[in-house]
C-alpha positions in Angstrom: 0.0 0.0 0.0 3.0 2.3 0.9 4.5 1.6 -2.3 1.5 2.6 -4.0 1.1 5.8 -2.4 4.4 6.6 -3.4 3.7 6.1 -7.0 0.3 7.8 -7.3 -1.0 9.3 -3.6 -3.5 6.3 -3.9 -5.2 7.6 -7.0 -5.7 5.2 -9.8 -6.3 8.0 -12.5 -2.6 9.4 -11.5 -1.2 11.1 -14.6 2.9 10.0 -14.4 6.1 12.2 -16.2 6.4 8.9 -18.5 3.8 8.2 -20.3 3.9 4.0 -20.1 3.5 4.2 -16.8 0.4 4.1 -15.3 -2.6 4.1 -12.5 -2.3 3.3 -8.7 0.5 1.5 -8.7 2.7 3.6 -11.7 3.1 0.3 -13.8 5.3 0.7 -17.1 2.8 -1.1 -19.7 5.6 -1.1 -21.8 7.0 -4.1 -20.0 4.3 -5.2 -17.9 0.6 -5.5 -19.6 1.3 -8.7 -21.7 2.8 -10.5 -18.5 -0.4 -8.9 -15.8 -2.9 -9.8 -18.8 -1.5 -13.4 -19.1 -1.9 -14.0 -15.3 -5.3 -12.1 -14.8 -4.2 -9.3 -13.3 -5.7 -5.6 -14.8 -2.4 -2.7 -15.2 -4.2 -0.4 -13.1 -4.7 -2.4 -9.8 -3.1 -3.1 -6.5 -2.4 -6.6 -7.5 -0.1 -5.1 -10.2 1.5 -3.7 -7.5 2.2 -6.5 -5.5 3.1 -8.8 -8.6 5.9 -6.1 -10.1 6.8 -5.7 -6.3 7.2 -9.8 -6.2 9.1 -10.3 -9.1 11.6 -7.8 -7.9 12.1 -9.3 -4.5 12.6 -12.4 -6.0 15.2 -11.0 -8.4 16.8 -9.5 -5.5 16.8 -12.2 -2.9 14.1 -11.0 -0.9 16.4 -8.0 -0.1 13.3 -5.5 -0.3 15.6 -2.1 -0.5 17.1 -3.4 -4.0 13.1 -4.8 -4.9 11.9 -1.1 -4.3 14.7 0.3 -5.9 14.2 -1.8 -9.3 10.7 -1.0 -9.2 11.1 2.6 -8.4 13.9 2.7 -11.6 16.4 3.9 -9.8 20.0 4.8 -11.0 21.4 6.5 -8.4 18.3 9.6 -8.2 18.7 10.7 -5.1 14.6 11.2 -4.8 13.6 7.3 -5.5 16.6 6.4 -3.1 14.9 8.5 -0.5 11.2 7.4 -1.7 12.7 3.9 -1.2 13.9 5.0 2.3 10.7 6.6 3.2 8.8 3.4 2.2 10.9 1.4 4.6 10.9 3.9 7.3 6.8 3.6 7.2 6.6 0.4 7.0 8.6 -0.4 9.9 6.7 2.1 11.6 3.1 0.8 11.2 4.8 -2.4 12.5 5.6 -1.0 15.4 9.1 -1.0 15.3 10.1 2.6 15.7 8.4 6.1 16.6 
C-alpha cells in the first residue's frame, strides 16, 4: 500500500512524467501489460503492484531495498533512493518498530 502511495498518492487516475506508466500503482505497460494480462491481473490495480513488487524481491533475494529500488527505476536519483527510504521507514513504523 505504501509503495502505492508513493507512486500515485492512492489515485488510480494518477497522470505520471512517463507516459507508459500508469494508474495506482505507476506500472510501465511497456513491460508489464502482456505478463499482468496473461496471469489475470488488470495494469491499473493493486495486485499489479504487488506482482511487479514480487518479481523484484525475487530477483533481489528478498532484499526488499534493492526490490523497491528496481521498481522505483532507480539509477542513483537521489529522490527514489529517498522514496525507497521513506517506504521502509513507514513500514517499519506501522509495525511498530520505531516512533
Amino acid at each position: 500500500m505504501l509503495l502505492a502511495f508513493s507512486e500515485s498518492s492512492l489515485r488510480y487516475d494518477a497522470k505520471h512524467s512517463k507516459k507508459s506508466v500508469t494508474g495506482i500503482c505507476g506500472i510501465d505497460k511497456t513491460f508489464w501489460a502482456d505478463e499482468l494480462k496473461e496471469n489475470g491481473i488488470k495494469v491499473n490495480s493493486l495486485k499489479s503492484c504487488e506482482y511487479v513488487l514480487n518479481y523484484y524481491l525475487e530477483q533481489n533475494s528478498g532484499n526488499k531495498k534493492a526490490a523497491l529500488r528496481g521498481y522505483k527505476g532507480v539509477n542513483k536519483d537521489k529522490k527514489v533512493g529517498g522514496v525507497v527510504e521513506t517506504i521502509l521507514q513507514k513500514e517499519k513504523e506501522l509495525k511498530g518498530g520505531a516512533k
